[in-house]
C-alpha positions as CSV (number, residue, x, y, z in Angstrom):
1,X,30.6,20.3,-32.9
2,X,27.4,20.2,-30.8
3,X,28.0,20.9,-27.5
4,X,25.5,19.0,-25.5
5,X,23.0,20.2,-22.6
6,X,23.3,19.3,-19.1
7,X,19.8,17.6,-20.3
8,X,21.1,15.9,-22.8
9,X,24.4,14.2,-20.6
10,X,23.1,11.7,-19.2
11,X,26.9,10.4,-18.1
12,X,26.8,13.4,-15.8
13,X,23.7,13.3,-13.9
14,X,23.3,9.2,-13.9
15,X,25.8,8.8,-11.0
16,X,24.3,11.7,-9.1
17,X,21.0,10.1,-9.7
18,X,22.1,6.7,-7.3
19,X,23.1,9.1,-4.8
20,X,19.0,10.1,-4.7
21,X,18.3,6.8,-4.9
22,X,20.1,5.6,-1.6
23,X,19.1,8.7,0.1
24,X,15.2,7.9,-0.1
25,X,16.3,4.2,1.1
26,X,18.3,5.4,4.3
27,X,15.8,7.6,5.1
28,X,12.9,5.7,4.4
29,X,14.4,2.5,6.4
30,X,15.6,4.7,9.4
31,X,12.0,6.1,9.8
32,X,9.7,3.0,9.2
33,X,11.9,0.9,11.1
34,X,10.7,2.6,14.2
35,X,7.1,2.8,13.6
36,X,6.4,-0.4,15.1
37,X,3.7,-3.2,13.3
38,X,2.1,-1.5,10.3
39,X,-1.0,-1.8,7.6
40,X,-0.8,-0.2,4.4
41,X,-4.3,1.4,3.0
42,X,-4.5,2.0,-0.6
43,X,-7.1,3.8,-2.5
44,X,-8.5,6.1,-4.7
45,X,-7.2,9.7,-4.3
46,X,-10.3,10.7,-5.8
47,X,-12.9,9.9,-3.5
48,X,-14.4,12.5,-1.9
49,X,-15.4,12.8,1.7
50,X,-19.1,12.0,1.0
51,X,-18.0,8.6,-0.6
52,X,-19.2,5.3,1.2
53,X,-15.4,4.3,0.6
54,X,-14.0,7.2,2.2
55,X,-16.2,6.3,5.2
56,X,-14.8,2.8,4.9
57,X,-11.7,3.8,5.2
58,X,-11.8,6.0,8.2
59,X,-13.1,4.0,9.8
60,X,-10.7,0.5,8.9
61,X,-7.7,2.7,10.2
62,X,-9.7,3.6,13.2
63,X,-10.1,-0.2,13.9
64,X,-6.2,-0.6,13.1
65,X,-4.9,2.0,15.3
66,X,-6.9,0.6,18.3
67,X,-5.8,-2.7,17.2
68,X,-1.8,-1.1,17.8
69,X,-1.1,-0.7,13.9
70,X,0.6,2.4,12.4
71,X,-1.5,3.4,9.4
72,X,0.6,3.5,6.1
73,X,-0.7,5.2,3.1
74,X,0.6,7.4,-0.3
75,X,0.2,10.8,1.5
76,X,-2.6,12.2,-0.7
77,X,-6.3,13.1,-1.1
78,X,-9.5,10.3,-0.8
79,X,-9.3,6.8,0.8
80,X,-5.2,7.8,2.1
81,X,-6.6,11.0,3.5
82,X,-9.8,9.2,5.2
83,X,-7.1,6.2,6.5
84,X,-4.8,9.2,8.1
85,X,-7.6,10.7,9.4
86,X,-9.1,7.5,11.3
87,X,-5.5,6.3,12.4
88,X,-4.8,9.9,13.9
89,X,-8.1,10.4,15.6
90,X,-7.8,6.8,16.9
91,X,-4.5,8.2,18.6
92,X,-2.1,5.6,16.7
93,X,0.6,6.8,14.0
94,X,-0.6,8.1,10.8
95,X,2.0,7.6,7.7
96,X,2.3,9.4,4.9
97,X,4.4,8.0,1.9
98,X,4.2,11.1,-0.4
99,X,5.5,10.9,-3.9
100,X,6.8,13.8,-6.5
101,X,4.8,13.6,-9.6
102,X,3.9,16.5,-12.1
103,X,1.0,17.3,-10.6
104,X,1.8,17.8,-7.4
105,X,0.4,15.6,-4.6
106,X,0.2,18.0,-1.4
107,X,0.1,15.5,1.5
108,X,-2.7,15.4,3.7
109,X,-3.3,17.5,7.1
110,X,-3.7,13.7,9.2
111,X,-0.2,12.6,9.1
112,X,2.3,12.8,11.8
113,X,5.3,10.8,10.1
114,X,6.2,12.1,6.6
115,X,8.3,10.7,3.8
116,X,9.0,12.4,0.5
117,X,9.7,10.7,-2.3
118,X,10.8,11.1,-6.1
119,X,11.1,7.3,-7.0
120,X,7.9,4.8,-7.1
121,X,10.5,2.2,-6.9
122,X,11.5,3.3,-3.1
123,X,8.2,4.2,-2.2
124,X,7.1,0.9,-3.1
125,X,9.6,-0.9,-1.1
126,X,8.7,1.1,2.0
127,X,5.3,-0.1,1.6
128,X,6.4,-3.9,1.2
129,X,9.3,-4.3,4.1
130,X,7.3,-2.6,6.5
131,X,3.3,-4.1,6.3
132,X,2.3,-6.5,8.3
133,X,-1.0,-6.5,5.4
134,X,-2.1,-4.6,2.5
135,X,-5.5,-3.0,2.7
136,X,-7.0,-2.0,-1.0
137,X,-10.2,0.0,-1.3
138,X,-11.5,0.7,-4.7
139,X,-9.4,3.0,-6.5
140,X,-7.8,3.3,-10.7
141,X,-4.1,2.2,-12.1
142,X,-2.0,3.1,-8.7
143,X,-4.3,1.1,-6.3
144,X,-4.3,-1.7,-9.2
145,X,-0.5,-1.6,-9.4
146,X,-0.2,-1.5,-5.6
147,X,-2.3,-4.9,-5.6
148,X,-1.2,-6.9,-8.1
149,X,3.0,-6.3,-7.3
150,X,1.5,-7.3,-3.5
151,X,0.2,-10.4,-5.0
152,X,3.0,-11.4,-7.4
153,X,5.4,-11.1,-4.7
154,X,3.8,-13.6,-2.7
155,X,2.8,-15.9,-5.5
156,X,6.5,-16.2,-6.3
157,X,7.8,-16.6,-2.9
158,X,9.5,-13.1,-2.9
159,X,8.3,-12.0,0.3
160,X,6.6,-14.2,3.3
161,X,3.1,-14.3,2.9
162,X,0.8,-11.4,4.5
163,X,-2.9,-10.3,4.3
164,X,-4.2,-8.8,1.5
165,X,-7.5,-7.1,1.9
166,X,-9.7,-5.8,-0.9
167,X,-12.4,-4.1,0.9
168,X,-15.6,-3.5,-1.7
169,X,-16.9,-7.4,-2.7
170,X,-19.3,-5.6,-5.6
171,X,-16.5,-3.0,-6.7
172,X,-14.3,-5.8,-7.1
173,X,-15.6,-9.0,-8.1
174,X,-16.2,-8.3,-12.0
175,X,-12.8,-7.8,-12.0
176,X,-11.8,-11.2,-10.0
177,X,-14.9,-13.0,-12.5
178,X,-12.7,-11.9,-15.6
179,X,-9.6,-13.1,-13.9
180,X,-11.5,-16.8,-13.5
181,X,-12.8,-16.4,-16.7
182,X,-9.6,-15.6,-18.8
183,X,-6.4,-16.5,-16.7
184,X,-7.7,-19.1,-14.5
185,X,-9.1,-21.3,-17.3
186,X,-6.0,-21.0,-19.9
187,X,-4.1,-22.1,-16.8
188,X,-2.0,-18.2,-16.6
189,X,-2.8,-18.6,-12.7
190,X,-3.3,-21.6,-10.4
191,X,-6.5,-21.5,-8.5
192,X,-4.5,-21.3,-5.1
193,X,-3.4,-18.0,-6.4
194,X,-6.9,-16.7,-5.0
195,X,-5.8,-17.7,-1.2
196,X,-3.3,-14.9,-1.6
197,X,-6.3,-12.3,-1.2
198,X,-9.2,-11.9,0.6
199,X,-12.7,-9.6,-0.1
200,X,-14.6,-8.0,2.3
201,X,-17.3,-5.5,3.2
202,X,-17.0,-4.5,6.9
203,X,-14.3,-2.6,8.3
204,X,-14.7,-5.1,11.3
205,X,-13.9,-7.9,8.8
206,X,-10.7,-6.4,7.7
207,X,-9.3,-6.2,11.3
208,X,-10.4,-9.6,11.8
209,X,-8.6,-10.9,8.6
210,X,-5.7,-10.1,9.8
211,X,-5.2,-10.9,13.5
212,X,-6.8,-14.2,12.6
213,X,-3.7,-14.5,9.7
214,X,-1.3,-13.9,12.5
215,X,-3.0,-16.3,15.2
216,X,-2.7,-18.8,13.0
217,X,0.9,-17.9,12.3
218,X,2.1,-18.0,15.4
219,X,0.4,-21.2,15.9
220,X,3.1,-22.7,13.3
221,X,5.9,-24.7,15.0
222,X,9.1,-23.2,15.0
223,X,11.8,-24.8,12.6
């Protein structure tokens, strides 16, 4: 008889795994639940410093720290680096998120509240229950995922409604012409899905986006 690898049993390190699991939520909910109102920058972790985005970026989180937002992002290199790096010089609290892939992702020297983790699925929670908005510069498949769970969530009444903020109009409107073009017309979208988001240019604008969502809020009468 074959006698199996500790690899190989998955009956034996399963249950251990949901221990993991509940760790990264406990810790993750005891540390974002004191960092007050907070906006989520996502990005390309390869844009270099030179990079108009990166720029952007720095100075968005700038804007959103004087504004009395934490700054949220993944931890690593490009547009999370250059958010850390405007929310900390702006004097506000810099987040890192930082995840355990293969490669490893060393977080960035402009965070002063880090979180390890070694599931997307936490991480990804974390960045939902504790944004007040979702700002998404240009990046590749993680800023894309990031995105389009954000909107998906709101389109099916998931989570209350909050601004997201695609920052780049020409970076991302061939992408938004295909999504007219293809799932708008065969009716896979409704065109109120396209309220959900809004694109900008400015880092001004961004700021604006969103304390305008939230006057208008808290216009609402209470039920």
């Amino acid at each position: 008889m074959t006698k199996m690898s500790n690899k190989d049993n998955f009956t034996a390190e399963e249950p251990w795994r949901i221990f993991r699991i509940m760790s990264e939520f406990v810790d993750g909910f005891e540390t974002l639940s004191r960092i007050g109102p907070a906006v989520s920058v996502f990005g390309s972790t390869r844009a270099r410093r030179d990079d108009k985005y990166y720029r952007l970026a720095e100075k968005t989180a700038y804007l959103l720290a004087k504004s009395g937002y934490a700054v949220v992002t993944g931890a690593g290199p490009g547009i999370m680096e250059a958010a850390n790096k405007g929310a900390k010089s702006a004097g506000g609290r810099s987040v890192g998120l930082n995840i355990e892939v293969p490669k490893v992702q060393k977080p960035n020297a402009y965070i002063n509240t880090l979180l390890e983790f070694k599931y997307f699925f936490c991480r990804k929670v974390m960045f939902t229950k504790y944004s007040k908005a979702y700002v998404i510069f240009p990046g590749g498949f993680g800023t894309l995922d990031e995105f389009f769970e954000g909107v998906t969530l709101i389109q099916t009444e998931r989570i209350p409604a909050f601004p997201i903020v695609l920052v780049g109009i020409t970076y991302w409107e061939k992408l938004f012409s295909w999504v007219k073009k293809e799932l708008l017309k065969r009716n896979y979208i409704s065109a109120k899905d396209f309220r959900i988001f809004k694109m900008v240019d400015r880092p001004e604008e961004v700021v604006e986006t969103i304390k305008r969502f939230y006057k208008k809020e808290n216009k609402k009468p209470k039920s």
